[in-house]
C-alpha positions as CSV (number, residue, x, y, z in Angstrom):
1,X,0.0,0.0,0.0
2,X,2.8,2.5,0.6
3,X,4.8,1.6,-2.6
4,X,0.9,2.2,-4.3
5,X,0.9,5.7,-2.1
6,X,3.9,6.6,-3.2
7,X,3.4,5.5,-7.1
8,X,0.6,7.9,-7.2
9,X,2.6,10.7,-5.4
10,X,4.9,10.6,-8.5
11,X,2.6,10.3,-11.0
12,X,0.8,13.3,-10.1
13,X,3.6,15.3,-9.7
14,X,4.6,14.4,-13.2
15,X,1.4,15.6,-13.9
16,X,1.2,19.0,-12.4
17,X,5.0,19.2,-14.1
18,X,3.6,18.3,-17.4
19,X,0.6,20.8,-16.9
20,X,2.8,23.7,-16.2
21,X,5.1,23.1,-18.6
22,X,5.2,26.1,-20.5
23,X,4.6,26.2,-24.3
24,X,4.6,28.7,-27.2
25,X,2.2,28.6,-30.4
26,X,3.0,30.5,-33.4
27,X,-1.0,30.9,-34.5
28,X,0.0,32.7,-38.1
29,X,-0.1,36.4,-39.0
30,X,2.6,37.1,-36.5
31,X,0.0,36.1,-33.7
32,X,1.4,33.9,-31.1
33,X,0.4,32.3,-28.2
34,X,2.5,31.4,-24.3
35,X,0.9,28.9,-22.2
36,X,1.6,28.0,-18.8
37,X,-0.7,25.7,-16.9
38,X,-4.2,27.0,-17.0
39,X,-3.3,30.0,-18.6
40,X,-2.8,31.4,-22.4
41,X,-1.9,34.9,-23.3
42,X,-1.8,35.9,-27.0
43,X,0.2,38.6,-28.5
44,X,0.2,40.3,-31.8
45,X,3.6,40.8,-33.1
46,X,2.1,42.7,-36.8
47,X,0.5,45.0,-34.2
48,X,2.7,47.1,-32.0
49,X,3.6,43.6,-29.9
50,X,0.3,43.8,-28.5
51,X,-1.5,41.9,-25.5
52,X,-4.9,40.3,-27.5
53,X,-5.7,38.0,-25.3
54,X,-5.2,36.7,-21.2
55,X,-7.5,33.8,-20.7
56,X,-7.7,31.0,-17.6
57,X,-8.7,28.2,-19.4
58,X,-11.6,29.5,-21.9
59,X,-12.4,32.4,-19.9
60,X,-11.0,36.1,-21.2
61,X,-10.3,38.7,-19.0
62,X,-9.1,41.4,-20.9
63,X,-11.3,43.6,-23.4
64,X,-12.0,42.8,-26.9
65,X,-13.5,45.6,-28.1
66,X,-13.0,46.6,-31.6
67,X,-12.9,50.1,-31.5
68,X,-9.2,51.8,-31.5
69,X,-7.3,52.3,-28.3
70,X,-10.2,50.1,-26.6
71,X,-8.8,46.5,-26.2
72,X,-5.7,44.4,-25.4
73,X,-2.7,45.7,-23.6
74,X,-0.3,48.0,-24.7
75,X,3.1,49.7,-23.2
76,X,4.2,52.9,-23.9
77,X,6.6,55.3,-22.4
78,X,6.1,57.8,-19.6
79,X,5.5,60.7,-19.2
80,X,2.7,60.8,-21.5
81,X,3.8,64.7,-21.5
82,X,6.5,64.1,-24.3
83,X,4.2,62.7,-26.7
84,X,0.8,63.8,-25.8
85,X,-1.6,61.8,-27.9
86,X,-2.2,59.4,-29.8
87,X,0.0,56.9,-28.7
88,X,3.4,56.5,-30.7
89,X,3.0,54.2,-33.7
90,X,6.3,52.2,-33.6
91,X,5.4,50.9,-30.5
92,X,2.3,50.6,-30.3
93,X,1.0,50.1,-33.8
94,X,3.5,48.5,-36.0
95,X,5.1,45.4,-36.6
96,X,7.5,44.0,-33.9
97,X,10.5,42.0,-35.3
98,X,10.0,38.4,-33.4
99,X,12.5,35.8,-32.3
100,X,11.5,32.6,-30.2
101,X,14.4,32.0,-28.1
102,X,14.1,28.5,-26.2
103,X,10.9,29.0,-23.9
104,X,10.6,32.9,-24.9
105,X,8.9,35.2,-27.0
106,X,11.4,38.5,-27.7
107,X,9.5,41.2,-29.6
108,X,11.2,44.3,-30.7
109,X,9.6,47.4,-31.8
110,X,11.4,50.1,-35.1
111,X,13.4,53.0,-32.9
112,X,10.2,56.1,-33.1
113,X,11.3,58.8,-35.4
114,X,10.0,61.1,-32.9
115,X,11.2,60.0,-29.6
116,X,14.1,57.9,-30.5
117,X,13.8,55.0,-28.1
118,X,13.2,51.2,-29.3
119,X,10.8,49.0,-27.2
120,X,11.5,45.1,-26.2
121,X,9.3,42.9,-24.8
122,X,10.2,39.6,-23.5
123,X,7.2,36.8,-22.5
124,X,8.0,34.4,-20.5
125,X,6.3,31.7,-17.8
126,X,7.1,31.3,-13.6
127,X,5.8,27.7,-13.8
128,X,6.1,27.5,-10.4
129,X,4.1,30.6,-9.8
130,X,1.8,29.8,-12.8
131,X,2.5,33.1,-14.0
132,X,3.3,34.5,-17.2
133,X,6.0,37.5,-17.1
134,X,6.4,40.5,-19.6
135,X,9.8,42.0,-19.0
136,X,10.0,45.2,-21.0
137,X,12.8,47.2,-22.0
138,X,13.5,50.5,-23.0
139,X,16.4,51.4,-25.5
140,X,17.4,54.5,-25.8
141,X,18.6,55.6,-29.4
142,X,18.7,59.1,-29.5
143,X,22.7,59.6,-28.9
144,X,22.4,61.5,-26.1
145,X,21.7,61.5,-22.1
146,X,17.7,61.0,-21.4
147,X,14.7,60.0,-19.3
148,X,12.1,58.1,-19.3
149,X,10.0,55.3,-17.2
150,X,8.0,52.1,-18.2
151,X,4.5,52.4,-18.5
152,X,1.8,48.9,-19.1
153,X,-1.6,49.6,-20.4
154,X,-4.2,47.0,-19.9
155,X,-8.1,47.1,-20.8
156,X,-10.6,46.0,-19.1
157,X,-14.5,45.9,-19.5
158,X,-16.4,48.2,-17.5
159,X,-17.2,45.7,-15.0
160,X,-16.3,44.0,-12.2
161,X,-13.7,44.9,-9.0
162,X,-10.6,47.0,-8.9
163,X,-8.2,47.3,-6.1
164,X,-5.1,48.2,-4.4
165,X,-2.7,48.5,-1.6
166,X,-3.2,52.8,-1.2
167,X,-4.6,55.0,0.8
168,X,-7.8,55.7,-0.2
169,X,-7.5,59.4,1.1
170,X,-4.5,59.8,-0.9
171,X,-5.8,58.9,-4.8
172,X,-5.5,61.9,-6.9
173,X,-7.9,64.0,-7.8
174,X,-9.8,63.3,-4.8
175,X,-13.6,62.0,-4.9
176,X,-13.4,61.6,-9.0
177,X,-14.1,57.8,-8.6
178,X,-16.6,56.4,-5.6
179,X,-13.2,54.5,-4.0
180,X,-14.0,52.8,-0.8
181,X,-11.1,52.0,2.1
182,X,-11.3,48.3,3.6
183,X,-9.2,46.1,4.8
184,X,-6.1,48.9,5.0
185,X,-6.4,49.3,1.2
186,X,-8.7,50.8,-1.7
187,X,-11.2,49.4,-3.5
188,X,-13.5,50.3,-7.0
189,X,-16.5,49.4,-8.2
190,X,-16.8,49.9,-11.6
191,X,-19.9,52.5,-12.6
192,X,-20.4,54.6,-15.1
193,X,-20.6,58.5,-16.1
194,X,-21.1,60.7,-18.7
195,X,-16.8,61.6,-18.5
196,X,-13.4,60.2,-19.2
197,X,-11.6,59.9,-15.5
198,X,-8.5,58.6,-14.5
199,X,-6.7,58.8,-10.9
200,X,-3.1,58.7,-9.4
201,X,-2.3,56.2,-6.3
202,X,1.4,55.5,-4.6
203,X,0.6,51.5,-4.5
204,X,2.6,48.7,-2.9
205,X,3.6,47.0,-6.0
206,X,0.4,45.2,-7.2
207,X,-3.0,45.8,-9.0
208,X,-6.1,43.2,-8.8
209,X,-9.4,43.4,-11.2
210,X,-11.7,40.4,-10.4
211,X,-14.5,40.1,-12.8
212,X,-16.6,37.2,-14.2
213,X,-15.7,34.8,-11.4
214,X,-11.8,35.2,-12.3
215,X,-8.6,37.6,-10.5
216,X,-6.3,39.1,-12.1
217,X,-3.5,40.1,-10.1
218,X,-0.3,41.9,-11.8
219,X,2.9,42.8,-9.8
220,X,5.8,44.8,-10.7
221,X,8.5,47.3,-9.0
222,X,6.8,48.9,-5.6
223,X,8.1,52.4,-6.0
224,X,8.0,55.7,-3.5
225,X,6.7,58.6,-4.3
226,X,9.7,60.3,-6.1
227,X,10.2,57.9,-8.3
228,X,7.4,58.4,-11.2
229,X,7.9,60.4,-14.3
230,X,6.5,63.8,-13.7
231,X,2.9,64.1,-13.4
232,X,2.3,60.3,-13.3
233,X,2.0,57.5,-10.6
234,X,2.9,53.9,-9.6
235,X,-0.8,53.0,-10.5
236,X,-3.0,54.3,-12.5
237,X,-6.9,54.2,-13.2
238,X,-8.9,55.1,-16.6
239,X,-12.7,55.1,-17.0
240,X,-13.8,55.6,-20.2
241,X,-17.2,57.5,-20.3
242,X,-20.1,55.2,-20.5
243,X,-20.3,51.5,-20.3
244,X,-17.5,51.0,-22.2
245,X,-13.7,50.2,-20.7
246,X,-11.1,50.6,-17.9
247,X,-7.6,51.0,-18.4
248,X,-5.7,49.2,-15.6
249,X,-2.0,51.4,-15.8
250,X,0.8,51.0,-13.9
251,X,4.3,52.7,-14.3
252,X,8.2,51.7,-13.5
253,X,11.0,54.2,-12.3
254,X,11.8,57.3,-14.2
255,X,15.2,56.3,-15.3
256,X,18.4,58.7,-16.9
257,X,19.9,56.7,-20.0
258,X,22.8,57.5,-21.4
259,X,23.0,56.9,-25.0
260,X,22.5,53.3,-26.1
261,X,22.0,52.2,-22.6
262,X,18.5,50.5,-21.8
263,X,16.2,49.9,-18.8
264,X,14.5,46.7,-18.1
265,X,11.0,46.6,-16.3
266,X,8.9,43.2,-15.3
267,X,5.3,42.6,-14.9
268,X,3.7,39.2,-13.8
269,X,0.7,38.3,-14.7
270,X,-1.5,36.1,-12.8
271,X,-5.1,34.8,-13.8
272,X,-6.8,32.7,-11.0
273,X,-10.6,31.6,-10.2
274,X,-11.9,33.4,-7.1
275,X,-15.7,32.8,-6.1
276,X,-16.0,34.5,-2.3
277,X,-16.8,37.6,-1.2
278,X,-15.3,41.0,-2.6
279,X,-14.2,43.1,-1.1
280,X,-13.3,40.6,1.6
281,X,-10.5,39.7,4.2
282,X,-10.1,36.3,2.2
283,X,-10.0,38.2,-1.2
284,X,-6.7,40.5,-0.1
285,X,-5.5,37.5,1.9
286,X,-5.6,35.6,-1.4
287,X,-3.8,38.4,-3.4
288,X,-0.9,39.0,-0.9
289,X,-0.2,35.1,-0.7
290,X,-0.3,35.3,-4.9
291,X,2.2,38.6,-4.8
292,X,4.5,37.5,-2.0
C-alpha cells in the first residue's frame, strides 16, 4: 500500500509538471500564443507587440472591443507629456520584429522617429508561480543622455472589481471615482458616467481586477513617491465615459539613460478563479499570498 501511495505521489507530480510546462504557439499572421498551466496569453507581433488575449482556461479577462485604443494591452513610455496623444505608432502600432528564443517570445519594436527610443518585450512563464511574465525594456537611441519610465496599459470591461494597496485618502484628484477603504487598502466598483476619468495612487507593487468569477493580479517594482515620471504614478486608473472600458496602468522608475543604454521593467501576470466575497478579508488574503 505504501509503494501504491507513493506510485501515485509521483505520477501526479509528473502531472502537475507536465501541466505547467510552459509552451509557445505560433498561431500565423505574427500572432502567437505562451501557455503556462491554466493560462494562455496571445500577443500580436504585426501590431505594435500587443497583448490580444489573457485567458484562464476558456475564460477572457481582458477587453476585446473593436474600436481603436479600446482592447488588449499595450506599453508605452512615460511621461505621456512628451508625446501627448495618440499613442506613438512604432510601439504601439507597428510590426514588432519576433524571435523565439528556447521558452521565450522576444519582440522588438522600429526606434520612433520622434522619440528615439526602441521597445523590447520579452514573455516568459514562472511555472512555479503559474505566472506569465512580460519583462519590457527601454532602448534608448537618441545619442544622447535621457529620461524616461515604463508604463503597461491594460483594458478591461467596464465591470467588475478593482483594487489596491493605497490610501484611499490619498488617490489623486480626490472623490473623481466612488473608492472605498477596507481592509487597510482601496477598492473600486466599476460605474459609469457621462466623462473620461483617471486617478493617481502611490501603491505597494500590485494591482487586482476580479470580474466574471476570475482575478487578475499583476505585480511589478513597488516604487516611493519620487520615483514616477513627472505628473504620473505607480498606478494608474482610466474610465472611459459610459459602459464602455477601464484602463488598468501601472508605471516603473523614471530612469536617466545615457545613450544606447536600456532599462529593463517586469510585470507578472497572474489569472486565478476566485468565487467568495469581494471586497473581503479572504480576497486580499488571497492576493498578498499570490504577490508575496
Amino acid at each position: 500500500m505504501k509503494k501504491l501511495a507513493t506510485l501515485c505521489l509521483a505520477i501526479a507530480c509528473m502531472t502537475n509538471a507536465l501541466a505547467a510546462n510552459p509552451t509557445i504557439k505560433n498561431l500565423g499572421d505574427s500572432k502567437y500564443c505562451i501557455e503556462v498551466g491554466d493560462l494562455s496569453m496571445t500577443i500580436n507581433g504585426a501590431g505594435g507587440g500587443k497583448i490580444l488575449s489573457f485567458k484562464y482556461k476558456d475564460t477572457e479577462v481582458i477587453s476585446q472591443s473593436t474600436f481603436p485604443e479600446s482592447f488588449g494591452s499595450t506599453f508605452w513610455t512615460s511621461p505621456q507629456k512628451e508625446w501627448n496623444w495618440p499613442p506613438v505608432q512604432e510601439f504601439d502600432k507597428q510590426p514588432y520584429e519576433v524571435e523565439e528564443k528556447g521558452t521565450s517570445l522576444v519582440m522588438t519594436s522600429n526606434v520612433s522617429a520622434r522619440l528615439k527610443y526602441r521597445i523590447r518585450k520579452e514573455f516568459s512563464v514562472d511555472a512555479k508561480k503559474n505566472a506569465i511574465v512580460v519583462n519590457y525594456s527601454i532602448i534608448n537611441e537618441s545619442g544622447e543622455t535621457r529620461k524616461v519610465a515604463p508604463w503597461e496599459i491594460t483594458r478591461v470591461v467596464n465591470e467588475g472589481l478593482i483594487f489596491f494597496d493605497a490610501p484611499t485618502d490619498q488617490i489623486t484628484p480626490a472623490d473623481l471615482m466612488p473608492f472605498q477603504s477596507a481592509f487597510g487598502i482601496s477598492w473600486y466598483q466599476t460605474d459609469e458616467a457621462n466623462q473620461n476619468r483617471k486617478i493617481n495612487a502611490d501603491g505597494k507593487g500590485w494591482l487586482a481586477y476580479l470580474n466574471n468569477g476570475l482575478l487578475m493580479v499583476k505585480k511589478f517594482q513597488d516604487l516611493n513617491a519620487s520615483q514616477p515620471a513627472p505628473e504620473e504614478a505607480e498606478i494608474q486608473v482610466y474610465v472611459n465615459r459610459g459602459k464602455s472600458y477601464i484602463e488598468l496602468e501601472s508605471q516603473g522608475a523614471y530612469t536617466e539613460l545615457k545613450a544606447g543604454e536600456s532599462l529593463s521593467w517586469s510585470v507578472q501576470w497572474f489569472l486565478t478563479p476566485y468565487e467568495g466575497d469581494a471586497p473581503s478579508k479572504a480576497l486580499l488574503k488571497k492576493v498578498r499570498k499570490i504577490v508575496k
